[in-house]
C-alpha positions in Angstrom: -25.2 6.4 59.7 -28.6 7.4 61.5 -28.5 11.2 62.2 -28.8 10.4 66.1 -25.5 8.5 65.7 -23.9 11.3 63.8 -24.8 13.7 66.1 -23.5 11.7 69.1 -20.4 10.9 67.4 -19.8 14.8 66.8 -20.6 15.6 70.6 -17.6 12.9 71.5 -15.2 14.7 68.5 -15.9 18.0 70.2 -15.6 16.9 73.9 -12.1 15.5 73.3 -11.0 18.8 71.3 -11.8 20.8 74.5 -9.7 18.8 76.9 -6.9 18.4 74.7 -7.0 22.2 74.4 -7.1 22.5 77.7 -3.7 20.3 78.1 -2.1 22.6 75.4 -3.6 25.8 77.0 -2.2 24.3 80.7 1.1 23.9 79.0 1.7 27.1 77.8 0.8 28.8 81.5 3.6 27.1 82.5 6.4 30.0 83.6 9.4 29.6 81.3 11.9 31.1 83.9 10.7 28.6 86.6 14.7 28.4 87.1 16.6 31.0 86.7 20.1 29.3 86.3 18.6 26.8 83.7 20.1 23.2 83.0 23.2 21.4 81.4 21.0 20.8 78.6 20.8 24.2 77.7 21.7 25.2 74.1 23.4 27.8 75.2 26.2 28.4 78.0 25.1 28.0 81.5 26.6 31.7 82.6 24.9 33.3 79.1 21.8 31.2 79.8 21.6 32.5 83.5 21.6 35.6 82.7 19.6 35.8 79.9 16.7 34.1 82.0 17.5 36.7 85.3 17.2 39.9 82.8 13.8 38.2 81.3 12.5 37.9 85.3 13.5 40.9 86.0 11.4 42.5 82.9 8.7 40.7 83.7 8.5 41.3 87.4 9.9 44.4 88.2 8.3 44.2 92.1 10.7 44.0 94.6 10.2 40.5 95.8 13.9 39.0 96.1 13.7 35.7 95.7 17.1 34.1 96.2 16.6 30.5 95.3 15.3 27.4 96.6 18.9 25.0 96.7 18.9 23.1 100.2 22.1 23.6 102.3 23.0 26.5 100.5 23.8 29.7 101.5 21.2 32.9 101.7 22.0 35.4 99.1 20.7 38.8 100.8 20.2 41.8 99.9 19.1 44.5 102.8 16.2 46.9 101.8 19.4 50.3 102.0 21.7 48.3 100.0 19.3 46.7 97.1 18.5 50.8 96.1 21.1 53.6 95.1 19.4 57.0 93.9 21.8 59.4 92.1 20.7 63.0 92.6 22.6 66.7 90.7 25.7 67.4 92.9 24.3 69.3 96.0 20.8 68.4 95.8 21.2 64.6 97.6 17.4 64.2 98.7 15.6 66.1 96.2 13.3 63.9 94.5 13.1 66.9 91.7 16.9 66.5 91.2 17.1 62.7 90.6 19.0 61.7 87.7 18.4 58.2 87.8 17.8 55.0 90.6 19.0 51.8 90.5 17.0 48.4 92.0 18.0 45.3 92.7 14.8 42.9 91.9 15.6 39.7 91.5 18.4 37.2 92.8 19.3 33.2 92.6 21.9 30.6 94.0 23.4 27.8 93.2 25.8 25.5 95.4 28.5 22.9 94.9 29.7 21.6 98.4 33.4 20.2 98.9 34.9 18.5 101.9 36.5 22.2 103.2 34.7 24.9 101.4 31.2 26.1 99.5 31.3 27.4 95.4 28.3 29.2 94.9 27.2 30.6 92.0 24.9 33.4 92.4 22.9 35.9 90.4 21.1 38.9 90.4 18.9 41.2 88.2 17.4 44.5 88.1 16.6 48.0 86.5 18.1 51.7 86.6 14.9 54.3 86.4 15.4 57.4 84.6 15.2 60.7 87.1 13.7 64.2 86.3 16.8 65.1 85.7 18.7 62.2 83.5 18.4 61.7 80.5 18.8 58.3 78.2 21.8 56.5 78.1 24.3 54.0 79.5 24.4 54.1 83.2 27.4 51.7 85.3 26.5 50.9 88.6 29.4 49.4 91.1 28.0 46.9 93.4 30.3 45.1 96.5 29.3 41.5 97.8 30.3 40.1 101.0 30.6 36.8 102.1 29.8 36.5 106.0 29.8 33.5 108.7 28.0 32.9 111.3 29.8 35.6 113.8 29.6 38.2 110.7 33.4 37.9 109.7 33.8 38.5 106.4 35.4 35.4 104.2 35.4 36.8 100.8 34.5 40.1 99.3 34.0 40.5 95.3 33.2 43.5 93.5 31.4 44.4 90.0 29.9 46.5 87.9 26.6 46.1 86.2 25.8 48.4 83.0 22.7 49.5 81.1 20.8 51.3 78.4 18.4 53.7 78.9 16.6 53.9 75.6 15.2 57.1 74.1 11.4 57.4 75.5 12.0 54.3 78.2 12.1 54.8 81.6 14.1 52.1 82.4 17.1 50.0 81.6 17.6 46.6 82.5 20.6 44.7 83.9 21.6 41.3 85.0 24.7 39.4 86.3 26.3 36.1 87.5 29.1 35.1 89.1 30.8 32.6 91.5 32.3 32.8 95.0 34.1 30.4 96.9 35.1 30.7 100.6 35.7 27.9 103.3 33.1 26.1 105.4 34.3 26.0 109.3 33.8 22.9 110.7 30.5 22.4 113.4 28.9 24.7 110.8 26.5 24.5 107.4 26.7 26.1 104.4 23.0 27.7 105.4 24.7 29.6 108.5 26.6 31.3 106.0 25.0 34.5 104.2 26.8 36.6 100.7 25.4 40.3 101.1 24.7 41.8 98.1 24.4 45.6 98.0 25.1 48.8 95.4 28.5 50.9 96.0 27.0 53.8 97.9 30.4 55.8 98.1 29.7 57.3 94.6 29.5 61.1 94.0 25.6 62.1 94.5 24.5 58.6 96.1 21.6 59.2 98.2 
């Protein structure tokens, strides 16, 4: 083989070596949690699967985007700016960012539907973190959080309540939590299952909420 042939041959070795990297490179950029409720194919349960994947987003992205998902016809899952946040503060000091002991977020949430001939099953989710105050200290922390399911005229159709628990670690500043669940509640007829909203919101009637 004549050296201007090997060299051209090497040039066409190397050329194809970048863009297949560049496939492989392309491939890995692609998010893992593109869905945070997963697929039947899963390995592992769909509810254990869920919320592994919420807790991961929620790691990740600890902003305060809420995301709820992107299923057509399905009802909002909403979470108002007041309700998503609960800061516990010493007895006596509610408002004192010096006294806080720690602050719960609500960061991340998805939805799911199954529509039936009278009625909506949603499965929801939602994901977020409990920040350690000046005054906490590490630990498990249980936060009670109510969800409401309201129609078009606000009338509540269904109500569920939970409570979501974490571990601050020694020398973290934050703990991480995630959840899902399913709510059903009946679709009136004239309406859609998007006029329909499930509020989503911390218990605030807890000693030293602020």
């Amino acid at each position: 083989m004549r050296r201007t042939d090997a060299r051209s041959w090497l040039c066409r070795c190397a050329l194809i070596g970048l863009i297949i990297a560049s496939f492989l490179v392309s491939g890995c950029a692609i998010p893992r949690l593109s869905n945070p409720f997963g697929s039947d194919d899963d390995d592992v349960s769909a509810s254990a699967g869920s919320e592994s994947r919420l807790l991961d987003t929620a790691r990740a992205e600890a902003g305060t985007e809420l995301p709820s998902g992107s299923s057509l016809h399905c009802p909002q899952v909403v979470a108002w700016p007041r309700d998503r946040l609960l800061t516990i503060y010493q007895p006596g000091h509610v408002g004192d960012s010096n006294a806080v002991v720690h602050r719960g977020e609500i960061t991340k949430m998805a939805r799911d539907c199954q529509l039936l001939s009278d009625r909506v099953i949603v499965k929801y989710g939602f994901a977020g973190r409990v920040l350690l105050g000046p005054k906490g200290s590490p630990g498990s922390v249980s936060l009670a959080v109510n969800v409401r399911v309201a129609g078009a005229q606000q009338n509540t159709l269904a109500t569920d309540k939970m409570t979501v628990t974490t571990t601050i670690p020694a020398g973290g500043p934050a703990g991480y939590f995630s959840i899902v669940r399913e709510i059903a509640f009946p679709i009136v007829v004239g309406t859609r299952p998007e006029d329909y909203k499930i509020f989503v919101g911390f218990e605030r009637n807890v000693a030293g909420a602020g």
